[in-house]
N, C-alpha and C positions, 0 to 999 in steps of 0.2 A: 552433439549439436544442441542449443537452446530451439526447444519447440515451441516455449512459450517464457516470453520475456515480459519482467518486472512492472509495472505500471506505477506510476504515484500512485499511492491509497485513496480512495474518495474522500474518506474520514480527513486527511492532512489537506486535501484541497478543500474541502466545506469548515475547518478549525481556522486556515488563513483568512476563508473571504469572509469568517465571522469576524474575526478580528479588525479588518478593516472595514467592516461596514455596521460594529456596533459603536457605541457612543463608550467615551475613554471613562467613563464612571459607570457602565452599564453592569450590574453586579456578577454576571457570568461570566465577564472578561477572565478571573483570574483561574474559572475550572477548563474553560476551555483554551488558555496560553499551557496550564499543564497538560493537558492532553496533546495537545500540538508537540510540546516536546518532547514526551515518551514517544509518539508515535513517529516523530522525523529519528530518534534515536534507533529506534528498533529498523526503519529505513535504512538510515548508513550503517548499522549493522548487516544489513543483508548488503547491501551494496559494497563494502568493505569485501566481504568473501568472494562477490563476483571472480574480482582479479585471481585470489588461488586456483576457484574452482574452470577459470577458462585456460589455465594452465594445462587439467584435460586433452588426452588427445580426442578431436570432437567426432569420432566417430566409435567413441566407447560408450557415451552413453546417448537417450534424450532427456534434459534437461530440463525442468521446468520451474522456474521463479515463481514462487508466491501462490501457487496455487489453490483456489478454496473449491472440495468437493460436499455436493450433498450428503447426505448420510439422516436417512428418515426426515422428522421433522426439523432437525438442528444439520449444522456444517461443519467441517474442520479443516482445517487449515496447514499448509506444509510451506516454511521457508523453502525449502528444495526438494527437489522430488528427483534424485535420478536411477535410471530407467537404464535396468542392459536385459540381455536375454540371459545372463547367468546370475540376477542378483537384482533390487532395488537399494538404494540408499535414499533414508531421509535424513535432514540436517537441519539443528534447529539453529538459529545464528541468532547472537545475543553480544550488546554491546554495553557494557557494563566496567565502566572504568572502576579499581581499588581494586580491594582484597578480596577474594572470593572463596568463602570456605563451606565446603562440602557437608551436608550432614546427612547422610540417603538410608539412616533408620527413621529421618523424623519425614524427610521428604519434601527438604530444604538447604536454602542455603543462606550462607551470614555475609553481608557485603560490609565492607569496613571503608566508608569512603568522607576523605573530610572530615573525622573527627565523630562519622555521624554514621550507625551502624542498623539496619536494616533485614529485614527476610524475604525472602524470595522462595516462590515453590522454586522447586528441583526441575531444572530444562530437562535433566533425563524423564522424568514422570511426564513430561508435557508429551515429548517425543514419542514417547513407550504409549501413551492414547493415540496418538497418531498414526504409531506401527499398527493401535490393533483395528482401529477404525478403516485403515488403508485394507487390512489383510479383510475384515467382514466386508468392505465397498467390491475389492476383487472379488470375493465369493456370490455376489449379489449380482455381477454381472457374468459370472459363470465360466471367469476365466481359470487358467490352470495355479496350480500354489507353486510361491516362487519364493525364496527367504527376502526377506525386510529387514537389513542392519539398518542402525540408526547412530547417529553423533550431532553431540552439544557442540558446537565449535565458537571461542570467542574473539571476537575482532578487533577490540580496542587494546591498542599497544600497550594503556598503563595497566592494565588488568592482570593482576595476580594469581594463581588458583593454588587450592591451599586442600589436600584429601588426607585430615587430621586423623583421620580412622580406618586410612589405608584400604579404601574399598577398593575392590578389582574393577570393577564396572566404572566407576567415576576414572578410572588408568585406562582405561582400555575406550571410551565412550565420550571423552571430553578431551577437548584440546584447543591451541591457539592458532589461530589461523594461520598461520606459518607453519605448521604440523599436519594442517587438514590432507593435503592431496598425498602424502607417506600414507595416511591415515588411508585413504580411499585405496591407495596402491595396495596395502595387506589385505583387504575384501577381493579385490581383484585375483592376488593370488588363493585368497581363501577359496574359490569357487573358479574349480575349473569346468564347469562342464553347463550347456544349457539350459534350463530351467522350460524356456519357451523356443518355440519355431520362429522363423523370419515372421511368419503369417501374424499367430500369436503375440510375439513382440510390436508387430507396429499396429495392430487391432487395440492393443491396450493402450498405447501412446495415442491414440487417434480419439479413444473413448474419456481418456482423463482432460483433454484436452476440451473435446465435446462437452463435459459435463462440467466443466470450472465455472464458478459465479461467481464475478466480480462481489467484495460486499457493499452492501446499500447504503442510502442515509442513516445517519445517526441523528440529524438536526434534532428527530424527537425528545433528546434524552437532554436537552438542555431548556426545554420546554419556552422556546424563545417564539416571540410572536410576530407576525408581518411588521405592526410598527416598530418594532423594535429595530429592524432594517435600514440604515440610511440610507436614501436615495442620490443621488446623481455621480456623476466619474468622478475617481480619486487621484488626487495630483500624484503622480510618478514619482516626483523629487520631492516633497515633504508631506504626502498623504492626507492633505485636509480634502475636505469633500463640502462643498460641489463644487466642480470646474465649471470658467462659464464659457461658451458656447461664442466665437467672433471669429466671424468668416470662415473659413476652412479647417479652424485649428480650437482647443482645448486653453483657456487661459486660467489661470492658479491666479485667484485674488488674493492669496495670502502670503505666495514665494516668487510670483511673476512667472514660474517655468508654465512651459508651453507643451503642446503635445499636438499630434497630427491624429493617432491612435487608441488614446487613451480610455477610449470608452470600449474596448474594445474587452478589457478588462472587467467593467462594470456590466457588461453583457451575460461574462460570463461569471459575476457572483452572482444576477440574476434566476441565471440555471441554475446553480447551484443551493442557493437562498431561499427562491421563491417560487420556482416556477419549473419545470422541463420547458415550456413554452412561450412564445412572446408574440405580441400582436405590435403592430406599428404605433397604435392608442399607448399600449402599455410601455413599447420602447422610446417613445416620444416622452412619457411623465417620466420615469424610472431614472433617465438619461437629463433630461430637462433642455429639448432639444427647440429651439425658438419655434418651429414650427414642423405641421407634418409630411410637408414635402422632403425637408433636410429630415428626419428621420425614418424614411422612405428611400431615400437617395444614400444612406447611411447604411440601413441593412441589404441593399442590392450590392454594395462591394461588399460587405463582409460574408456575401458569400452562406447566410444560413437559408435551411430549406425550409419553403414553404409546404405546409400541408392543407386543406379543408380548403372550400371553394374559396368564390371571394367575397362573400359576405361575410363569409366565419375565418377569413383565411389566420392562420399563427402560424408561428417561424421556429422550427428548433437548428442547435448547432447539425451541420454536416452528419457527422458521424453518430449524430442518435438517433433511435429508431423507435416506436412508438406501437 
């Protein structure tokens, strides 16, 4: 069974609201649209395998999407993480359309795509840091030793794989998503016997799950500044910014489309852009709301919580916590 399921990345929702809330000449646009695309890539990478891997009978393993564990001062991370009492399996899932050829003395690989040919570390080398960070994080919590297989598995149909040097480990270690759950089937049979107790087993699933952290902002690393933010709601159907504000609804000076909603969205690049928190002063300029009754009457349906008395009161989304 999935004990812990996939989330959007924060990184791909803070890349989108950049893009629609910087100005179309703003010189960061074009490092941050790359980054938004590797990362929605490596996305439907992992989402692409969902489908194989729920082919599982769901009472063989638990199951965890995307996981990031502590580990000292730094984190590591596991596409999949699944979890029996006779075995774990980690799986690194990788979406990489073209040709993909092996090279596991250099601790690489050559992708041949369009004309246009490239290197990539070796997903087995990613995985095998992750095998041994997973195996020291068990030992740190003093649970029992349990083997750690591990598999590259690729998800994009046009994706070729190519092991020019006939390595075992890249045969036995990588494969196409179509191949994965055979793949997971031979572990199963590899390992007949329990490793851990019913107790044991769900003690570690209860503690990896305990100790996941979401990861943070990145906004630092584009070194972009408050003004650099456009303020007010963005038209839903052609994206110009600002809507203006007549009577009950959202008007687009530039497409005429309308919106009941739409700031609803603006809200939340706010949180994401500027702030964890909003005050009615700040949602009223941010929004560009004709006055601050209507954006007072605005944030009571939407429903976010207040915190601090009412001198100081600000409002974050529902589901965060401070």
């Amino acid at each position: 069974m999935i004990v812990k399921r996939r989330s959007i990345p924060l990184r791909i929702l803070i890349d989108e609201a950049l893009l629609r809330r910087l100005p179309l000449n703003h010189p960061k646009r074009a490092e941050i649209l790359q980054d938004l695309l590797i990362r929605r890539a490596g996305l439907k990478g992992e989402q692409d395998l969902d489908y194989h891997i729920n082919l599982l009978h769901e009472t063989d393993f638990h199951i965890f999407q995307s996981i990031r564990l502590p580990y000292g001062k730094n984190f590591f991370q596991i596409d999949f993480l699944l979890l029996s009492p006779k075995f774990i399996l980690l799986i690194e899932a990788k979406n990489m359309p073209g040709i993909i050829e092996f090279e596991p003395v250099l601790g690489q690989v050559i992708r041949t795509y369009n004309e246009k040919v490239e290197t990539y570390e070796d997903p087995l080398l990613q995985v095998k840091r992750q095998r041994e960070q997973l195996r020291r994080w068990l030992q740190d919590h003093h649970f029992p030793s349990i083997p750690i297989e591990f598999i590259a598995a690729y998800s994009n149909s046009a994706t070729t794989l190519r092991n020019s040097t006939s390595d075992r480990e890249v045969y036995e270690r990588v494969c196409k998503a179509g191949k994965l759950v055979f793949k997971i089937e031979e572990y199963k049979q590899k390992y007949s016997h329990n490793f851990l107790t019913d107790k044991e087993f769900k003690k570690i699933s209860k503690q990896i799950l305990k100790s996941h952290i979401p990861e943070g902002s990145h906004l630092h690393l584009f070194n972009i500044g408050r003004s650099d933010i456009l303020p007010g709601v963005s038209c839903p159907s052609c994206h110009h910014i600002p809507m203006k504000r007549v009577s009950a609804n959202w008007l687009c000076t530039s497409c005429g489309a309308t919106s009941k909603d739409a700031h609803h969205q603006a809200v939340a690049d706010y949180f994401l852009l500027v702030s964890p928190t909003i005050s009615t002063k700040q949602f009223k300029e941010f929004l560009f709301f004709p006055t601050r009754k209507m954006a007072a009457d605005a944030i009571g349906k939407m429903g976010l919580k207040p915190i601090g008395g009412k001198r100081n009161r600000v409002y974050i989304r529902p589901e965060s916590t401070i």
